[in-house]
C-alpha positions as CSV (number, residue, x, y, z in Angstrom):
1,X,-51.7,-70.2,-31.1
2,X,-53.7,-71.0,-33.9
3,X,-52.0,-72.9,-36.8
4,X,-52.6,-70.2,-39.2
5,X,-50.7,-67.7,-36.4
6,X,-47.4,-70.0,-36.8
7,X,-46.4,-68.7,-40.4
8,X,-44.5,-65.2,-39.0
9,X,-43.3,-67.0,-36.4
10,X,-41.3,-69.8,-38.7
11,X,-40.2,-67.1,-40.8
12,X,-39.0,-65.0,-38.1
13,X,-36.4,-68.6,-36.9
14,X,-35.7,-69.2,-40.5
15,X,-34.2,-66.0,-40.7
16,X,-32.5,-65.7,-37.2
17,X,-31.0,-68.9,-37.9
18,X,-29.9,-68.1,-41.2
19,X,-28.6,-64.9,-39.6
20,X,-26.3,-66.8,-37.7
21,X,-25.0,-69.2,-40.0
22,X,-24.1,-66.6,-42.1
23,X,-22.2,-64.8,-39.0
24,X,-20.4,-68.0,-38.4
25,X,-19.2,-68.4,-41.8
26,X,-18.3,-64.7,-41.8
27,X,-16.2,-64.7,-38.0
28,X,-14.5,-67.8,-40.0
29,X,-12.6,-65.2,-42.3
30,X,-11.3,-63.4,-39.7
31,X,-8.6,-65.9,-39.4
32,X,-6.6,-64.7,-42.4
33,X,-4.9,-61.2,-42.9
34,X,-6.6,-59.3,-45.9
35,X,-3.2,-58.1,-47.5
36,X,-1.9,-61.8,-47.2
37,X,-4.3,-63.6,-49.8
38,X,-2.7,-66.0,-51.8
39,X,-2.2,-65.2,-55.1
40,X,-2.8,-68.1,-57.9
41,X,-0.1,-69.0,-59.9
42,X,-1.8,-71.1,-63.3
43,X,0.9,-73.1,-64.8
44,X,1.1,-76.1,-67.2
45,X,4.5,-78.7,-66.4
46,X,4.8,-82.1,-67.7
47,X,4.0,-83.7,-64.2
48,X,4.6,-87.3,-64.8
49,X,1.4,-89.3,-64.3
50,X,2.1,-93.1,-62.9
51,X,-0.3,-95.6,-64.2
52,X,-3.0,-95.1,-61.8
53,X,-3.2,-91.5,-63.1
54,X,-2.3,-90.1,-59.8
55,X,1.0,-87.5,-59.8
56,X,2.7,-88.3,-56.5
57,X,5.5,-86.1,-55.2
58,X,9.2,-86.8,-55.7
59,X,9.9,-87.8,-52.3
60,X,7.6,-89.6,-49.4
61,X,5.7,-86.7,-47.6
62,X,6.4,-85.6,-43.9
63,X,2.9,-85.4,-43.4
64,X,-0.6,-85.2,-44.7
65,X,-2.3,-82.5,-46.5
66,X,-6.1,-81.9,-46.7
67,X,-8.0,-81.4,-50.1
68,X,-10.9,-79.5,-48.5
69,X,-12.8,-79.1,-51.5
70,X,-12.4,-79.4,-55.2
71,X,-16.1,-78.8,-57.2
72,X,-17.5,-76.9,-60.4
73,X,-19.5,-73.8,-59.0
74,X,-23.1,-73.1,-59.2
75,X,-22.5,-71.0,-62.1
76,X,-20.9,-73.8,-63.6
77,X,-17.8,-71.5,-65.2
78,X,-15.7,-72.3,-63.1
79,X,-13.8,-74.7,-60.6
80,X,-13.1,-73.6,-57.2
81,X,-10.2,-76.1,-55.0
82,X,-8.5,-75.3,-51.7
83,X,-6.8,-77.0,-48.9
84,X,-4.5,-76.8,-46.4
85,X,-1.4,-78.4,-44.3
86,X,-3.2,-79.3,-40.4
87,X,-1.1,-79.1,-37.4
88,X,2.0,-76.9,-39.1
89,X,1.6,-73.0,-39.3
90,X,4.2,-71.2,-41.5
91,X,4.6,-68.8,-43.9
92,X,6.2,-69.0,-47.7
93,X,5.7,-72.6,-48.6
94,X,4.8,-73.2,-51.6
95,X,1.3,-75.4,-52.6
96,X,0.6,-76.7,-55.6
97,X,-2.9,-78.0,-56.9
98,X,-2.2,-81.1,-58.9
99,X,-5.0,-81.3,-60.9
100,X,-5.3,-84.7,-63.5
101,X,-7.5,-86.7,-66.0
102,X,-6.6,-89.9,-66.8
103,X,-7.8,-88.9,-70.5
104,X,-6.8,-85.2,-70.9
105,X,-3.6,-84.9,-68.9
106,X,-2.5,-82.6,-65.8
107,X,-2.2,-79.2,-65.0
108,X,-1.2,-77.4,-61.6
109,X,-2.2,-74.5,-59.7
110,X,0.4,-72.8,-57.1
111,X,-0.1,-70.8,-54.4
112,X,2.1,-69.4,-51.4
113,X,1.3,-70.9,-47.8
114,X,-0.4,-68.5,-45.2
115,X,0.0,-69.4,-41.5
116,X,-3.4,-69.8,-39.7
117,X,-3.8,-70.6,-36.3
118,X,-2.7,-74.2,-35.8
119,X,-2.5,-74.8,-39.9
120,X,-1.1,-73.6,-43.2
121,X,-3.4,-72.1,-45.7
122,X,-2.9,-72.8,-49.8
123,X,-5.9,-71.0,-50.0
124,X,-9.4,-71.1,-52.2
125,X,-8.1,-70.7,-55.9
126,X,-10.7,-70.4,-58.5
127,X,-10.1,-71.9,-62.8
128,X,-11.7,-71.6,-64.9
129,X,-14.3,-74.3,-66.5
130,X,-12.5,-74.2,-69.9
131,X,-9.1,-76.0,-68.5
132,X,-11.8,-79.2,-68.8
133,X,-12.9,-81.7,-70.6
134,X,-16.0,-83.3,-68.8
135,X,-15.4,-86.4,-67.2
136,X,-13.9,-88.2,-63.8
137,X,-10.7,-85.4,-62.3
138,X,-8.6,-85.8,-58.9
139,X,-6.9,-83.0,-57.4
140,X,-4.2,-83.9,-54.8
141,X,-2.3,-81.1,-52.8
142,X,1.6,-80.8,-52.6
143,X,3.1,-78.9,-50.4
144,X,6.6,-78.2,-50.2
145,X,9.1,-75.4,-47.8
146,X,12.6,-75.4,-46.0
147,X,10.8,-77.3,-43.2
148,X,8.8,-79.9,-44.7
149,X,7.2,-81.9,-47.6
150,X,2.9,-83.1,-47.4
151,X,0.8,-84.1,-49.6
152,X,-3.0,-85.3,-49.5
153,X,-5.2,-88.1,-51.1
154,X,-6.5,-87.4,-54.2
155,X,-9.9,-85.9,-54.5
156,X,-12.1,-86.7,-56.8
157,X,-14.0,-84.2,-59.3
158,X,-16.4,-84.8,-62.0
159,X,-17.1,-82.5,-64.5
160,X,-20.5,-82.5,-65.7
């Protein structure tokens, strides 16, 4: 095959490998129930903020939740966070975003817990770019039922 023959056939992988990435991402929401989505709850509370400008939850966590991500979208209007609880799969509990500046404050997000497999959703919860001032941001999940407390690291978040 001639060098100048290879051109269709690169294209050709490119898009049957692109093709299946996209199936993979796609069998990946399969996992959740489509009348189950959590539903974002926006509210403001005077979260206390220790001097490290980290909230931390009342009491010491159970066990660990995962910030899975926490960026400003390619449109760059808005923020899109989620997370979950590993190794615990319930219903109802309640996750809460905590979302802080060490110059402009806090603010939370809450949604309900959905049971996944072998975790508990909080789901992907999308705010909009105006809640921030540009500048450093963590975002630590908290979440809390009948059954059990966790909470994650903080992740970090610039604002451009």
């Amino acid at each position: 095959m001639h060098s100048a023959d290879r051109g269709p056939a690169i294209a050709r992988t490119i898009a049957h490998v692109s093709l299946a990435c996209a199936l993979l991402v796609l069998a990946g929401c399969a996992l959740l129930p489509l009348d189950a989505a959590p539903v974002p709850t926006l509210t403001s509370s005077p979260t206390s903020v220790p001097t490290t400008g980290v909230p931390t939850p009342e009491a010491a966590p159970d066990r660990d939740a995962e910030v899975t991500i926490a960026a400003v979208d390619v449109d760059g209007l808005t923020v899109t966070v989620a997370g979950y609880v590993p190794e615990l799969a319930e219903d109802g509990g309640e996750c809460t975003f905590v979302i802080s500046s060490a110059t402009a404050g806090t603010f939370d997000i809450e949604s309900e817990g959905i049971a996944n497999v072998t975790s508990t959703s909080c789901g992907t919860q999308t705010i909009s770019i105006d809640r921030f001032t540009r500048g450093a941001w963590t975002v630590q999940l908290i979440y809390s039922s009948a059954a059990v407390e966790a909470a994650s690291q903080p992740f970090p978040l610039e604002i451009p």
